[in-house]
SEKELO-701517 format. One record per atom (N, C-alpha, C, O): residue number from 1; residue in three letters; atom name; x, y, z. Coordinates in steps of 0.2 Angstrom, whole numbers, plus 5000, padded with zeros to 4 digits. Layout:
// SEKELO-701517
<pt num="NUM" residu="ALA" atome="CA" u="X" v="Y" w="Z"/>
...
END
This chain:
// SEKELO-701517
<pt num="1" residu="UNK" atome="N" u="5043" v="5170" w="5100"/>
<pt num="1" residu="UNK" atome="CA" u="5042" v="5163" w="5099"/>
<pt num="1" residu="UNK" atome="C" u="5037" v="5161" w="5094"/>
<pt num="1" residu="UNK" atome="O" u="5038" v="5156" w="5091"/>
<pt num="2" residu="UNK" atome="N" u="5033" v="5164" w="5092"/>
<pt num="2" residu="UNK" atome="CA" u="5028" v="5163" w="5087"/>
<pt num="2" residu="UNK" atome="C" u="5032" v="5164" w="5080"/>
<pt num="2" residu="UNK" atome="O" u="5029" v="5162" w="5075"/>
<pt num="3" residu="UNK" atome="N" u="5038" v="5167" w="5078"/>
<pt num="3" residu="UNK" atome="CA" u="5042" v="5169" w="5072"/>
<pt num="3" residu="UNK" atome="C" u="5045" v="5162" w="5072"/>
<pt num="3" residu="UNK" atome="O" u="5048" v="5160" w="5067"/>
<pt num="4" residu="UNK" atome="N" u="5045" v="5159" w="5075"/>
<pt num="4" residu="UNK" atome="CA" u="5051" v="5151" w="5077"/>
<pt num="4" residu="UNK" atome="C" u="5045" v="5145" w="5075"/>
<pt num="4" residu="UNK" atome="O" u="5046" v="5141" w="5071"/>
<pt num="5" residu="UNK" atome="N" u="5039" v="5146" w="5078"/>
<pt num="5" residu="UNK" atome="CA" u="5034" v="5139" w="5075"/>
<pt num="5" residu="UNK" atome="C" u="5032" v="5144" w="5069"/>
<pt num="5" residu="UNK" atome="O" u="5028" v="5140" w="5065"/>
<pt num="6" residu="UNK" atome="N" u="5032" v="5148" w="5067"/>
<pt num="6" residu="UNK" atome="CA" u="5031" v="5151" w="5060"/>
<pt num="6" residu="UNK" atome="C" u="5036" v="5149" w="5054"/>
<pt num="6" residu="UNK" atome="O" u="5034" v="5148" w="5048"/>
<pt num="7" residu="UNK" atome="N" u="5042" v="5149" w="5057"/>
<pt num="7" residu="UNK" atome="CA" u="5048" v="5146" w="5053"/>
<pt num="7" residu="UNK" atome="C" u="5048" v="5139" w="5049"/>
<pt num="7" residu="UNK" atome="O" u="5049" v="5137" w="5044"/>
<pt num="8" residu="UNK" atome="N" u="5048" v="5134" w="5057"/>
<pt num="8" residu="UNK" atome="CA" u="5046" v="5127" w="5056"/>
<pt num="8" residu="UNK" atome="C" u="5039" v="5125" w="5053"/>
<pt num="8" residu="UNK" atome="O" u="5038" v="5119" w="5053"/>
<pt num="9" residu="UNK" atome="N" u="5036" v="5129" w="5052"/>
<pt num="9" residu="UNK" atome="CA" u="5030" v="5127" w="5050"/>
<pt num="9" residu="UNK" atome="C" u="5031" v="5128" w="5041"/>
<pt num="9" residu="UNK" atome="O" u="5027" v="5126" w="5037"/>
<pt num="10" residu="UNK" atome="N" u="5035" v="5131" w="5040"/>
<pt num="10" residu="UNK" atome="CA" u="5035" v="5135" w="5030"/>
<pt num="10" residu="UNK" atome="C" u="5041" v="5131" w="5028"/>
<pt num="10" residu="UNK" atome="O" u="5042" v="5130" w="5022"/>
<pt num="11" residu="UNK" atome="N" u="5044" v="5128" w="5034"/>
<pt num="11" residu="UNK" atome="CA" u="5052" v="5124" w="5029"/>
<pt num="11" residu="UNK" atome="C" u="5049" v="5116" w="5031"/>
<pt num="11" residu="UNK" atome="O" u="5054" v="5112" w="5030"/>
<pt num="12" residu="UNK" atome="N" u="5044" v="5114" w="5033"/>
<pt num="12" residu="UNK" atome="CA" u="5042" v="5107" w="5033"/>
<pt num="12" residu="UNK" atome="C" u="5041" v="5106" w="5025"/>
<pt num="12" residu="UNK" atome="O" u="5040" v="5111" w="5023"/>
<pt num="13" residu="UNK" atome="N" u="5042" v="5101" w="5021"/>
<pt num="13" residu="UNK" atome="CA" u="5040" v="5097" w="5017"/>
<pt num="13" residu="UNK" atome="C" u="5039" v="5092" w="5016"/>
<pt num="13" residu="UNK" atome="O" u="5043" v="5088" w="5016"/>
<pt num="14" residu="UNK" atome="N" u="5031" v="5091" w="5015"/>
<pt num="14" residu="UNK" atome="CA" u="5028" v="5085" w="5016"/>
<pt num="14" residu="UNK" atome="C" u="5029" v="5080" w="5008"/>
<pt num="14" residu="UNK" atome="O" u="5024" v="5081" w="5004"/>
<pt num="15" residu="UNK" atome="N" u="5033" v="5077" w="5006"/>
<pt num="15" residu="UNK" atome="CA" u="5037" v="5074" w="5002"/>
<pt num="15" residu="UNK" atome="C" u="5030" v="5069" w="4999"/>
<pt num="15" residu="UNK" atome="O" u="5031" v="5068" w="4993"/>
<pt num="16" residu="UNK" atome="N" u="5027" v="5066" w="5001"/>
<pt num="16" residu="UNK" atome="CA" u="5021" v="5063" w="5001"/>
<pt num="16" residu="UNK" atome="C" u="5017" v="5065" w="4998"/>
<pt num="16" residu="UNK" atome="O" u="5015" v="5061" w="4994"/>
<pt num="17" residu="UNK" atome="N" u="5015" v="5073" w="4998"/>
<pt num="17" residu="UNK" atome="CA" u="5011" v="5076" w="4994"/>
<pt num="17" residu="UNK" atome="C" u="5013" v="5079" w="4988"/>
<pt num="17" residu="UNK" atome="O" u="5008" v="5080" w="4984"/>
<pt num="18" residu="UNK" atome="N" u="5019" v="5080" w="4987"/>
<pt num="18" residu="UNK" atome="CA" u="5021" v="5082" w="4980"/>
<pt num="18" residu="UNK" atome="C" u="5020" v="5079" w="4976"/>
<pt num="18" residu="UNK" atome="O" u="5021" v="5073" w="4975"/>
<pt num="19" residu="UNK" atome="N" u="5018" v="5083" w="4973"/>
<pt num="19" residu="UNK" atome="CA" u="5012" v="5080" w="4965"/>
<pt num="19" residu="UNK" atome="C" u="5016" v="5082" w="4960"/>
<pt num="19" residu="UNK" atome="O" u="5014" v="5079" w="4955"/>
<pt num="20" residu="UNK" atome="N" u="5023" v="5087" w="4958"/>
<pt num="20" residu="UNK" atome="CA" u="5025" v="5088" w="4956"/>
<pt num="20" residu="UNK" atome="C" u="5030" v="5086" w="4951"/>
<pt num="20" residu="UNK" atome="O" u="5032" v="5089" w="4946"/>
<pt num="21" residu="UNK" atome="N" u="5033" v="5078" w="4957"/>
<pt num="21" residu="UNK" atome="CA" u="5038" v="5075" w="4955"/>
<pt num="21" residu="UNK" atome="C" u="5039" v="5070" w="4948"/>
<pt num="21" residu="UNK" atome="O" u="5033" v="5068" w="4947"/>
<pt num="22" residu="UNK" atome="N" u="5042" v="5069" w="4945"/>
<pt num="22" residu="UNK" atome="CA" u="5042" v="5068" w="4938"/>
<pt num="22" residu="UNK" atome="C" u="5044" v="5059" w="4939"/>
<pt num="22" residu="UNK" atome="O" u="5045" v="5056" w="4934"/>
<pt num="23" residu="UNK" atome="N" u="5044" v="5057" w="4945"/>
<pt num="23" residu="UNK" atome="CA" u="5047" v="5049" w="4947"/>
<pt num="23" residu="UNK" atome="C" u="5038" v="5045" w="4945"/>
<pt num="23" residu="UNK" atome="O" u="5032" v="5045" w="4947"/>
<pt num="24" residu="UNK" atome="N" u="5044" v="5039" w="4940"/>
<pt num="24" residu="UNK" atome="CA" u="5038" v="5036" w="4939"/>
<pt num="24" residu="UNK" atome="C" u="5040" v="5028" w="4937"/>
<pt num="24" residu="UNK" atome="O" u="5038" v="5024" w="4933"/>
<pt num="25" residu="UNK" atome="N" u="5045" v="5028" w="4943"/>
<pt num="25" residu="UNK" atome="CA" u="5047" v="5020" w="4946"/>
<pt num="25" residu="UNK" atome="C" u="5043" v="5018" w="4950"/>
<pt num="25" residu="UNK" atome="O" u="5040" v="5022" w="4954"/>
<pt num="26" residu="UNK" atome="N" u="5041" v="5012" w="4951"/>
<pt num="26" residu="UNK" atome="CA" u="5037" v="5006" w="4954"/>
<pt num="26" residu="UNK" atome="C" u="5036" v="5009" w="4961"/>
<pt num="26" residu="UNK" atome="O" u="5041" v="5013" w="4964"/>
<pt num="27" residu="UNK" atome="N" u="5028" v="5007" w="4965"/>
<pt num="27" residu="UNK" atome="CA" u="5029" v="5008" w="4971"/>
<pt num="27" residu="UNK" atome="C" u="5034" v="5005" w="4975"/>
<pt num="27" residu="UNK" atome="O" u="5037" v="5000" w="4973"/>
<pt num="28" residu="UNK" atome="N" u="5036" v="5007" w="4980"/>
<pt num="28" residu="UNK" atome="CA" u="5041" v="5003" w="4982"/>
<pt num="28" residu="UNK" atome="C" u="5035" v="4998" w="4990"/>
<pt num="28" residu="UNK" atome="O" u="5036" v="4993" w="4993"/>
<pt num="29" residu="UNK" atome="N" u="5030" v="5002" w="4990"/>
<pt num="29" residu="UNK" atome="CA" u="5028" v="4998" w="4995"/>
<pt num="29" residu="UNK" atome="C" u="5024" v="4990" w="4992"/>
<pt num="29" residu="UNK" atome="O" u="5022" v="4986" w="4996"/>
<pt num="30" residu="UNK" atome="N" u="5022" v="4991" w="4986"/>
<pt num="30" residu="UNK" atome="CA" u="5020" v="4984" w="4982"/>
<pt num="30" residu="UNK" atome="C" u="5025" v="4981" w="4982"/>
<pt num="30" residu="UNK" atome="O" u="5031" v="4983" w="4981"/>
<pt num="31" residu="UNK" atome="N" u="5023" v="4971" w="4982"/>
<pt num="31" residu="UNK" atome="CA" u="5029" v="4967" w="4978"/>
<pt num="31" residu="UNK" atome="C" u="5026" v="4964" w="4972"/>
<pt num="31" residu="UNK" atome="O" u="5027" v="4959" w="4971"/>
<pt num="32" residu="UNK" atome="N" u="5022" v="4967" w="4969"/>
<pt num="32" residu="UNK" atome="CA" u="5020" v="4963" w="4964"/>
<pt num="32" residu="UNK" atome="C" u="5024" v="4957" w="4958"/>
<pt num="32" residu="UNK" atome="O" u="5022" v="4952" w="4955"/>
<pt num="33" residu="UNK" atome="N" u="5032" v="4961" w="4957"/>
<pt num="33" residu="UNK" atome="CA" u="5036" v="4957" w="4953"/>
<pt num="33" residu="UNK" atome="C" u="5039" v="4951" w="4957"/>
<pt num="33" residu="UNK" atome="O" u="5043" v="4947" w="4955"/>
<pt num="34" residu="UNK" atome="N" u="5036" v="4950" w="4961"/>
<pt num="34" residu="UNK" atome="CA" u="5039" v="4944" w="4967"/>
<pt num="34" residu="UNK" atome="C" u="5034" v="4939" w="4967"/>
<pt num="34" residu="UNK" atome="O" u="5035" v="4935" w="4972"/>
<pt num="35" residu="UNK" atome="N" u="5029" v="4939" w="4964"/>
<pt num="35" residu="UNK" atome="CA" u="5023" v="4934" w="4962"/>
<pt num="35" residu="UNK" atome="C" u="5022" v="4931" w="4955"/>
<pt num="35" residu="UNK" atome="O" u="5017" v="4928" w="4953"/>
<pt num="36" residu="UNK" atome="N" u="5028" v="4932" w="4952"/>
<pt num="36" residu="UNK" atome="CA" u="5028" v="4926" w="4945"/>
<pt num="36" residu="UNK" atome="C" u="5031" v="4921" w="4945"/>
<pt num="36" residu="UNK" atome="O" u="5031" v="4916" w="4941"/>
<pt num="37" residu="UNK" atome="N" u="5036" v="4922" w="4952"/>
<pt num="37" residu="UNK" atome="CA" u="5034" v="4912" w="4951"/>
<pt num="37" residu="UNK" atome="C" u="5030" v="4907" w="4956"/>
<pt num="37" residu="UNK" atome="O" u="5032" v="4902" w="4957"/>
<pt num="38" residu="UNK" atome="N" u="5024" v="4909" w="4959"/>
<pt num="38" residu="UNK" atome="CA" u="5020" v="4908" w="4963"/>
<pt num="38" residu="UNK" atome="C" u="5016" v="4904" w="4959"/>
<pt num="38" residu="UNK" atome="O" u="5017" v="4903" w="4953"/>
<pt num="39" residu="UNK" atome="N" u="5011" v="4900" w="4963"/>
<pt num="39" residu="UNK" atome="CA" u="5007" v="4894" w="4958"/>
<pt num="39" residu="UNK" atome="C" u="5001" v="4899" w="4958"/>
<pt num="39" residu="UNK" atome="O" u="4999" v="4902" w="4962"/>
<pt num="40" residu="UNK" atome="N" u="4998" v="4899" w="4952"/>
<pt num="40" residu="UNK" atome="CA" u="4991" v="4903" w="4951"/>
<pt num="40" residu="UNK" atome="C" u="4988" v="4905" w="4956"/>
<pt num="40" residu="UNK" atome="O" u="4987" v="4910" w="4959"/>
<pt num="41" residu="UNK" atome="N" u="4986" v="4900" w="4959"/>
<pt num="41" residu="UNK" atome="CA" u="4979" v="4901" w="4966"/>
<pt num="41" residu="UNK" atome="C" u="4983" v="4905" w="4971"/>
<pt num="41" residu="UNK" atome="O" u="4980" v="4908" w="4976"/>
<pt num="42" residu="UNK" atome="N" u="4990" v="4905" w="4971"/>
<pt num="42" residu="UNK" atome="CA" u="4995" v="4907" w="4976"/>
<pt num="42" residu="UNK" atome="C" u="4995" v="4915" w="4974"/>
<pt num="42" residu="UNK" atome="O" u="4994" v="4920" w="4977"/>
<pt num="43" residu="UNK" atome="N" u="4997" v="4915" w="4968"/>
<pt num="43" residu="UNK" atome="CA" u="4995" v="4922" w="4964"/>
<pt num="43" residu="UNK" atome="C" u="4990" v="4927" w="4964"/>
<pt num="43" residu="UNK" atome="O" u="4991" v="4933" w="4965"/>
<pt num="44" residu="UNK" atome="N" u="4986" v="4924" w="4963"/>
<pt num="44" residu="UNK" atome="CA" u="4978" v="4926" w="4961"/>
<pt num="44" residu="UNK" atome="C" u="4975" v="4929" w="4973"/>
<pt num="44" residu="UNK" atome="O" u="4972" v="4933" w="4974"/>
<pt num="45" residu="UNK" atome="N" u="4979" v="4924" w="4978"/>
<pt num="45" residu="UNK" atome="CA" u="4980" v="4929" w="4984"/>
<pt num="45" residu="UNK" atome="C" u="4982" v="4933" w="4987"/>
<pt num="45" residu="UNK" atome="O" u="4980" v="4936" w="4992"/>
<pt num="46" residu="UNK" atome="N" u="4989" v="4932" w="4983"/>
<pt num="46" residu="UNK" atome="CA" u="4994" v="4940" w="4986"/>
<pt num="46" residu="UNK" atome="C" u="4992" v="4946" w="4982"/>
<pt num="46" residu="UNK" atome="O" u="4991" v="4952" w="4984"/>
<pt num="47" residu="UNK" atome="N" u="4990" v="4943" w="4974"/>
<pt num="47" residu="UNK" atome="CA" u="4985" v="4950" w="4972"/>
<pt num="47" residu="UNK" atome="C" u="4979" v="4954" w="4974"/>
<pt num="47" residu="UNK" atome="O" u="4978" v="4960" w="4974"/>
<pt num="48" residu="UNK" atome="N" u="4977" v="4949" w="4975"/>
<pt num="48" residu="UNK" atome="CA" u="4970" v="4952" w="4981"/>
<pt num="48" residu="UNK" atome="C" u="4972" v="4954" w="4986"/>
<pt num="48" residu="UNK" atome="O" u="4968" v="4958" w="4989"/>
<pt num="49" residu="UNK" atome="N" u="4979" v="4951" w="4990"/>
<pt num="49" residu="UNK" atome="CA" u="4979" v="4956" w="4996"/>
<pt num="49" residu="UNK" atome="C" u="4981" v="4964" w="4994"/>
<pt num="49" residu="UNK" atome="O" u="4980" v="4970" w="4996"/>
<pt num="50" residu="UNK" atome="N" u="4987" v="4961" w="4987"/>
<pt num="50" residu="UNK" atome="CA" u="4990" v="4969" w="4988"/>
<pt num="50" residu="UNK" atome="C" u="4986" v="4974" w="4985"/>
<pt num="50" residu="UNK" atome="O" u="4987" v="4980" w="4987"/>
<pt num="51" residu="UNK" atome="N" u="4979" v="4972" w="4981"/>
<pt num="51" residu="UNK" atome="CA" u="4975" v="4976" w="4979"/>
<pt num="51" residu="UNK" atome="C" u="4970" v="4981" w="4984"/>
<pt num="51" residu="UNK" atome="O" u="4967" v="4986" w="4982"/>
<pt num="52" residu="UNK" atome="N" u="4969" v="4977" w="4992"/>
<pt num="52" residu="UNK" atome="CA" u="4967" v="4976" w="4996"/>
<pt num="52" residu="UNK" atome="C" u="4968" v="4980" w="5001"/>
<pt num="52" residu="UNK" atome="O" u="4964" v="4983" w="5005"/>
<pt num="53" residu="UNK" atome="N" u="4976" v="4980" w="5001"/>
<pt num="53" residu="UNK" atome="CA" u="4980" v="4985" w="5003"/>
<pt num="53" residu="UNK" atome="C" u="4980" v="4992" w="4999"/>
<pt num="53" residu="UNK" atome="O" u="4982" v="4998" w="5001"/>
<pt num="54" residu="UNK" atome="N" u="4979" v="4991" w="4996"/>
<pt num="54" residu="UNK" atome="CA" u="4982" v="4998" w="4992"/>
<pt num="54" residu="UNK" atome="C" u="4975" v="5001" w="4991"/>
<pt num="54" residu="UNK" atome="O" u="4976" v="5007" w="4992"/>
<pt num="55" residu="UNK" atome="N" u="4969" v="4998" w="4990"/>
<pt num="55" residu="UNK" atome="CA" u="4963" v="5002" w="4991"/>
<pt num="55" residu="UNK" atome="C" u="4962" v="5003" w="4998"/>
<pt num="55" residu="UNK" atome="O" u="4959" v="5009" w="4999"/>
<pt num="56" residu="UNK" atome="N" u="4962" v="4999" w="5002"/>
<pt num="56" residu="UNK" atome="CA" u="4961" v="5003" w="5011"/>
<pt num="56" residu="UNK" atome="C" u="4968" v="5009" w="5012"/>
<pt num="56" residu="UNK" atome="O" u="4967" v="5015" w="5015"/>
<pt num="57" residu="UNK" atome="N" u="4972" v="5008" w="5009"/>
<pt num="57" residu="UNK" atome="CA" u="4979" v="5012" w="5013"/>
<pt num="57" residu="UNK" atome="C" u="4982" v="5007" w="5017"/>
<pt num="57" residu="UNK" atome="O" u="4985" v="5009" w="5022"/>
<pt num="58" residu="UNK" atome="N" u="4983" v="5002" w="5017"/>
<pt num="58" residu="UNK" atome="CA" u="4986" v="4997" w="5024"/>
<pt num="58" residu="UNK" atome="C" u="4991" v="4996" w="5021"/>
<pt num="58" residu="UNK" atome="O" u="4992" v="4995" w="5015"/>
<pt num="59" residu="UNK" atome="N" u="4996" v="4995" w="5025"/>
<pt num="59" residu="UNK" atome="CA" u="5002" v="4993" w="5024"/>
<pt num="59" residu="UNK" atome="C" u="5002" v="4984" w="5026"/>
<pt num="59" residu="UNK" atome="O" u="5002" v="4979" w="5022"/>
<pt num="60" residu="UNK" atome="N" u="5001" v="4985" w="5033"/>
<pt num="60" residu="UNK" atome="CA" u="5000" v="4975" w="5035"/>
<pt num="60" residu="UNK" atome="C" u="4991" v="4976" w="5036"/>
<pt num="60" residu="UNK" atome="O" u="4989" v="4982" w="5037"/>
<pt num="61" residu="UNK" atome="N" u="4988" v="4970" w="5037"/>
<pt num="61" residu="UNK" atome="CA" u="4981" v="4969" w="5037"/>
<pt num="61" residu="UNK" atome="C" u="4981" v="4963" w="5041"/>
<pt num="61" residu="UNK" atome="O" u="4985" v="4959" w="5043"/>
<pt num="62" residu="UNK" atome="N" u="4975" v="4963" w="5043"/>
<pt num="62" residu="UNK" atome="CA" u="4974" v="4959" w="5051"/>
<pt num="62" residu="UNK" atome="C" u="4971" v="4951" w="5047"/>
<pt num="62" residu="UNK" atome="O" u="4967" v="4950" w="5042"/>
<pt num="63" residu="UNK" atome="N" u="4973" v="4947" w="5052"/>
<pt num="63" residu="UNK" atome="CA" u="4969" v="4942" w="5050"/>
<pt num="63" residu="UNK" atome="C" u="4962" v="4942" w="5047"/>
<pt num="63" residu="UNK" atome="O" u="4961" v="4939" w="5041"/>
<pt num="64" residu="UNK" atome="N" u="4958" v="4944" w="5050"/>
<pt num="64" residu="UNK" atome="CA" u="4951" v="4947" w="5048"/>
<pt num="64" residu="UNK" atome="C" u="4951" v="4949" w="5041"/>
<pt num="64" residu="UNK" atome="O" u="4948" v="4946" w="5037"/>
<pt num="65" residu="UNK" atome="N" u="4955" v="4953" w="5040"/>
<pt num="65" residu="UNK" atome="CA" u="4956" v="4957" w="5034"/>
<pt num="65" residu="UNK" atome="C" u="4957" v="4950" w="5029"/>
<pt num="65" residu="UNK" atome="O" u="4954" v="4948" w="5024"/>
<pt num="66" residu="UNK" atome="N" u="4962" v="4947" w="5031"/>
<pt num="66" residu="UNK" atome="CA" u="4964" v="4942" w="5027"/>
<pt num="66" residu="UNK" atome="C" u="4958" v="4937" w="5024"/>
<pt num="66" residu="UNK" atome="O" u="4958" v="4936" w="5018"/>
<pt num="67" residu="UNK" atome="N" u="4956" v="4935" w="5027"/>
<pt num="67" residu="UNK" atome="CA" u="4950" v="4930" w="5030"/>
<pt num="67" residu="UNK" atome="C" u="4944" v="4933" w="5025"/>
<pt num="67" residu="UNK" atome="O" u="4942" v="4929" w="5020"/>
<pt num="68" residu="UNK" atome="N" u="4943" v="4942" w="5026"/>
<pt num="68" residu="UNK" atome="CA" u="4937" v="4941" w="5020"/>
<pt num="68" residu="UNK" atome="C" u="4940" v="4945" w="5013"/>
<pt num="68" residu="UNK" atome="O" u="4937" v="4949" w="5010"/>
<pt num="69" residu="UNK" atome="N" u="4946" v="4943" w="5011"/>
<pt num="69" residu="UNK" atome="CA" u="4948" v="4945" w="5008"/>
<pt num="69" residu="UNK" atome="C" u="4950" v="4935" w="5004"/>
<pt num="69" residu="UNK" atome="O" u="4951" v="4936" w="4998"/>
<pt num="70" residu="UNK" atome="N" u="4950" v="4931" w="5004"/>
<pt num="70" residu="UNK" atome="CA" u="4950" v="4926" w="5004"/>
<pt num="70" residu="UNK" atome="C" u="4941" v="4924" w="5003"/>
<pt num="70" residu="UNK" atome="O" u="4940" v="4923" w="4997"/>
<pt num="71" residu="UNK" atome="N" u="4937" v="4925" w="5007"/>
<pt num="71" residu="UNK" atome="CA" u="4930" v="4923" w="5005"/>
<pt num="71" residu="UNK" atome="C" u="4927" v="4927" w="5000"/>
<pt num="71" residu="UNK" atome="O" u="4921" v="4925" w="4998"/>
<pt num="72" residu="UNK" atome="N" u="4931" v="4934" w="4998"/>
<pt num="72" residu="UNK" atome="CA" u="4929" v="4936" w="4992"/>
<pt num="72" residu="UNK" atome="C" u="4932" v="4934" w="4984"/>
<pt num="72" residu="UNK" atome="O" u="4929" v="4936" w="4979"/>
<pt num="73" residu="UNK" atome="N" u="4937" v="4930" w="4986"/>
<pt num="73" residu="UNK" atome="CA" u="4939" v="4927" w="4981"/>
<pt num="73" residu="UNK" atome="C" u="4935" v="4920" w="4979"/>
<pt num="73" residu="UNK" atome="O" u="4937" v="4917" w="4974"/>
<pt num="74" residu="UNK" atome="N" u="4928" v="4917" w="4985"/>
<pt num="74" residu="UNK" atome="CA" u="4926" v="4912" w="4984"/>
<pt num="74" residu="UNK" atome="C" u="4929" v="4906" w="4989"/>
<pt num="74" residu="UNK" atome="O" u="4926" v="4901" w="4988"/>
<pt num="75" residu="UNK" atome="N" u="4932" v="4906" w="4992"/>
<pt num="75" residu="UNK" atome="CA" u="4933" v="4902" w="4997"/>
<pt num="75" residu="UNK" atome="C" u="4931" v="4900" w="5001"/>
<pt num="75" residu="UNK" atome="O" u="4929" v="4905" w="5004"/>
<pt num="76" residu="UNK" atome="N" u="4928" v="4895" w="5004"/>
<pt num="76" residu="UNK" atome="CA" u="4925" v="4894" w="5011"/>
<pt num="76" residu="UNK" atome="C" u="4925" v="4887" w="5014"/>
<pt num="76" residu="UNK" atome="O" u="4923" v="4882" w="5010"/>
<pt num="77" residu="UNK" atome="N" u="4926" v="4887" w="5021"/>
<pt num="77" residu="UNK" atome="CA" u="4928" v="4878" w="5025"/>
<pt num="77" residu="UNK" atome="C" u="4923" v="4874" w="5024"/>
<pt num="77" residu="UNK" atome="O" u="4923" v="4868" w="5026"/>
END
């Protein structure tokens, strides 16, 4: 049994970590080409989210996240 989780453990490839790969096409999890026809100020927020996500690691972000992601832009009611 230990030859068997030994097997499965050496033919995993974690595709994520390869550093090795030569692809150097757009992330696929950003949109950033889908924000030029947005009005600046509309702009100037999806950027800061995506900026926002990409430095946390998030893929979606919680209102909260949104909220002071928005107040660092200088906003407030």
């Amino acid at each position: 049994m230990n030859t068997v989780t030994e097997q499965k453990s050496t033919s995993f490839v974690d595709r994520r970590e390869n550093r090795d790969s030569n692809y150097s096409g757009p992330n696929r999890r950003q949109f950033r080409d889908s924000h030029d026809t947005l009005r600046p100020e509309v702009r100037e927020l999806a950027e800061a989210v995506d900026e926002y996500k990409a430095v946390n690691r998030r893929r979606f972000i919680t209102y909260e996240e949104l909220l002071s992601v928005i107040e660092r832009l200088g906003y407030h009611k």
